[in-house]
C-alpha positions in Angstrom: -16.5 -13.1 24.1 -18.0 -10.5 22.0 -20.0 -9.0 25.2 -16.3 -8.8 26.7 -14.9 -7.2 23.7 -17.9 -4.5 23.2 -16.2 -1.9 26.0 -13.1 -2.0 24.4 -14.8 -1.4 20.8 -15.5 1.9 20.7 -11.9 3.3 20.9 -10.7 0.7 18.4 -13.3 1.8 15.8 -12.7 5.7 16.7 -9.0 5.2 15.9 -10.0 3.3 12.5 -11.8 6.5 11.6 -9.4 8.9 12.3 -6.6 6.7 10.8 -8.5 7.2 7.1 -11.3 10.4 7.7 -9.3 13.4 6.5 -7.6 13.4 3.2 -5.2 15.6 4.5 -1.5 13.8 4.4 -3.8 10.7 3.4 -1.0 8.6 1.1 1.7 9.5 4.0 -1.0 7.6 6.6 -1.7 4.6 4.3 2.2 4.0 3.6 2.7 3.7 7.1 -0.2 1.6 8.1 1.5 -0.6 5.1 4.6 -0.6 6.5 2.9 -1.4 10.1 0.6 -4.1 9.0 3.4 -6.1 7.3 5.6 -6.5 10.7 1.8 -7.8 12.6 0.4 -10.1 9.2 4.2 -11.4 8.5 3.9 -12.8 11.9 0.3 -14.2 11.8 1.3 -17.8 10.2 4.4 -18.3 12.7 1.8 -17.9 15.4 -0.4 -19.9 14.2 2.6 -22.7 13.5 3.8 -22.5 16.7 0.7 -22.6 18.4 -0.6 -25.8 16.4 2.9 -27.5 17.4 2.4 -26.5 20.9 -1.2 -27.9 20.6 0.3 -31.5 19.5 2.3 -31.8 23.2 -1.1 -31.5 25.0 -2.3 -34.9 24.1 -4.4 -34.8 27.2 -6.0 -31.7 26.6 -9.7 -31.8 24.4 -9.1 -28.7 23.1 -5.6 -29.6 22.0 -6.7 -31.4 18.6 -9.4 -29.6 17.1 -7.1 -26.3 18.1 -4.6 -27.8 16.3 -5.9 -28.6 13.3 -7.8 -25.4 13.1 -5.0 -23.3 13.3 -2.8 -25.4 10.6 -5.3 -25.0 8.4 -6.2 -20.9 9.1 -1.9 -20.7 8.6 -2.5 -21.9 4.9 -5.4 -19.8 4.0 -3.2 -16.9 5.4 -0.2 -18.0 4.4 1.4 -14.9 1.3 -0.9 -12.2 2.6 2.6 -10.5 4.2 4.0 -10.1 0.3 0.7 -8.6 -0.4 1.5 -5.4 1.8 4.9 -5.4 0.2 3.3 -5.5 -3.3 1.3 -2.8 -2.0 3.8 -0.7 -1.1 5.9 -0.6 -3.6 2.7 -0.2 -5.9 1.9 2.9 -3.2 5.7 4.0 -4.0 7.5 2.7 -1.1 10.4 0.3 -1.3 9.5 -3.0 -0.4 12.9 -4.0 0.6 12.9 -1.3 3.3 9.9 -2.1 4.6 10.5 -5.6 4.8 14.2 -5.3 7.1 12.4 -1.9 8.7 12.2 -2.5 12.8 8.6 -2.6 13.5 7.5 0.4 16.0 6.9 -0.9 19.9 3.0 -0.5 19.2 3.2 -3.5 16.7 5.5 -5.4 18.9 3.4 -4.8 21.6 0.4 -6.0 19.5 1.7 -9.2 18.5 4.6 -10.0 21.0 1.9 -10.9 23.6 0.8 -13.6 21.3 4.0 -15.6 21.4 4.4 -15.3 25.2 1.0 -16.2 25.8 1.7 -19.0 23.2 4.7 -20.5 25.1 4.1 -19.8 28.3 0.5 -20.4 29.0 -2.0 -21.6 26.4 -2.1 -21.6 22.5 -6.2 -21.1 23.1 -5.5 -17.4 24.0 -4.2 -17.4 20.2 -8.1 -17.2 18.9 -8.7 -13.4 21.4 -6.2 -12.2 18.9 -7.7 -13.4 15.6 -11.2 -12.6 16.7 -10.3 -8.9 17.0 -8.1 -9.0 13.9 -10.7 -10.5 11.9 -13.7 -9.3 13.9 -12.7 -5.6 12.6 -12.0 -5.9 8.8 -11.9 -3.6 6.4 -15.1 -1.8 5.0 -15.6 -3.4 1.2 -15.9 0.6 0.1 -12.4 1.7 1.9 -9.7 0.5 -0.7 -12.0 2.5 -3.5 -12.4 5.7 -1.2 -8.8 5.5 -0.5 -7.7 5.1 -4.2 -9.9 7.8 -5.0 -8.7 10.0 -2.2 -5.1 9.6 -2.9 -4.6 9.0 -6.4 -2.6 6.1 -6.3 -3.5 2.9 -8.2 -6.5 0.2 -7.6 -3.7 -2.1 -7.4 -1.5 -0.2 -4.4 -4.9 -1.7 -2.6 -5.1 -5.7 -2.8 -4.7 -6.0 0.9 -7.3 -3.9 2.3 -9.8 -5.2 -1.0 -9.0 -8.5 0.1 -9.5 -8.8 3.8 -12.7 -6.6 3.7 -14.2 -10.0 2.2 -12.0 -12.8 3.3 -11.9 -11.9 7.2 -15.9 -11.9 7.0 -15.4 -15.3 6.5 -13.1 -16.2 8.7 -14.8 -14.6 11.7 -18.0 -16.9 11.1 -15.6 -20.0 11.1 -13.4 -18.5 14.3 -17.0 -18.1 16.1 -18.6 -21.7 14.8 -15.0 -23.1 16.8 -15.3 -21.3 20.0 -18.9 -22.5 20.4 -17.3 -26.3 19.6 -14.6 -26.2 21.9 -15.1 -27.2 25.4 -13.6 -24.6 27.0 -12.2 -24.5 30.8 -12.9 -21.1 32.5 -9.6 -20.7 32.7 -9.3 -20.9 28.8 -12.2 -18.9 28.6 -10.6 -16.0 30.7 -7.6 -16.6 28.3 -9.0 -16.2 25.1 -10.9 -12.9 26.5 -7.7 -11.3 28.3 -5.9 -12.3 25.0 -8.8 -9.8 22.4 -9.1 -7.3 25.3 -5.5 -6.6 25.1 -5.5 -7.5 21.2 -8.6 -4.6 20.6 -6.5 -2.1 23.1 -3.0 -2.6 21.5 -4.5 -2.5 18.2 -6.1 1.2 19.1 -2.7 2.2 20.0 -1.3 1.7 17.0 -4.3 2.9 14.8 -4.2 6.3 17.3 -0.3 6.3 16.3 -0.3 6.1 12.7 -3.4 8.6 12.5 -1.3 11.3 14.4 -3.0 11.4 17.4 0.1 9.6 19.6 3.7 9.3 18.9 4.6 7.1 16.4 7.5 5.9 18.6 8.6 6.8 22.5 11.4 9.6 23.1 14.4 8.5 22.1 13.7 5.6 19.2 14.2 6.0 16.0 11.5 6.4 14.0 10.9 5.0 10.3 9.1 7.9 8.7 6.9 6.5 5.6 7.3 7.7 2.4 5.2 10.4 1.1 4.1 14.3 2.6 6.0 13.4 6.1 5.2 11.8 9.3 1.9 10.4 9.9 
């Protein structure tokens, strides 16, 4: 899967740079990828819980089980990291209120509405494409201090990005040690790939939005400009 995933890498990790490179309108930038991240992490653990239930009416499936139980588990360790951004942004100056009843822009609806389509319709499987790219493209461990340093605002307005840059390492290793376990069908192979493809693409898009180089929202829908020196 990661052979499939390289052509798709470069524009994720160009958008990641230009998302934090200039300083330039930096806090406005980080209060929206706050506000962004919350409506795709607030989502992760019903995913995962409705993936793992779908898991438990495949009894006849092998992958079914140790899917399952996988994915209850990954919900718990994830389970909070949602109030983290909101902690974040009100520590970054934002009201965490507002963010929280916000409507998320079509770029993180695209991003994770996939997800519970795939998860109902077809296979919870393709659930793992999406948390290999998510966790597969973690933080740096030096960004929260170059951002805190670069906008002023406190250590503290940071616990999300400090956090994932070491948890996620760890949960990739785990994600890959289960895809070598499974006994995967092609077709569940071809699922879990079309599943990061569109994960590392749709993730791009919204990077390339919130670092100004598309429109944060088509003509015609509201936007949700973040708080600080204007739009992103």
């Amino acid at each position: 899967m990661r052979l499939k995933l390289a052509p798709a890498a470069p524009a994720l990790a160009a958008a990641t740079a230009r998302l934090w490179r200039d300083d330039r309108g930096l806090t406005a930038r980080y209060t929206a990828y706050l506000r962004a991240m919350h409506g795709v992490v607030r989502a992760s653990v019903p995913l995962m819980e409705l993936a793992a239930q779908r898991c438990s009416t495949m009894p006849r499936d092998p992958v079914a089980a140790p899917l399952g139980a996988y994915l209850r588990e990954h919900a718990e360790e994830e389970r909070g990291h949602d109030r983290w951004l909101l902690e974040d942004a009100a520590r970054a100056g934002a009201d965490p209120g507002e963010v929280a009843r916000a409507l998320p822009p079509p770029a993180v609806a695209r991003l994770v509405g996939a997800q519970y389509y795939w998860v109902a319709h077809h296979h919870p499987v393709g659930l793992l494409g999406y948390i290999a790219v998510l966790e597969g493209n973690a933080p740096a461990p030096w960004l929260a201090d170059r951002l805190a340093g670069a906008t002023g605002l406190p250590r503290a307005a940071f616990r999300t990005v400090r956090e994932h840059a070491v948890l996620d390492t760890g949960h990739r290793a785990e994600l890959d040690a289960l895809l070598d376990r499974l006994d995967l069908t092609p077709a569940q192979e071809s699922a879990v790939a079309v599943s990061a493809l569109h994960t590392a693409d749709a993730l791009a898009a919204l990077f390339a939005r919130l670092g100004g180089t598309a429109p944060a929202h088509p003509p015609g829908a509201p936007a949700h400009p973040p708080e600080g020196e204007g739009n992103p």
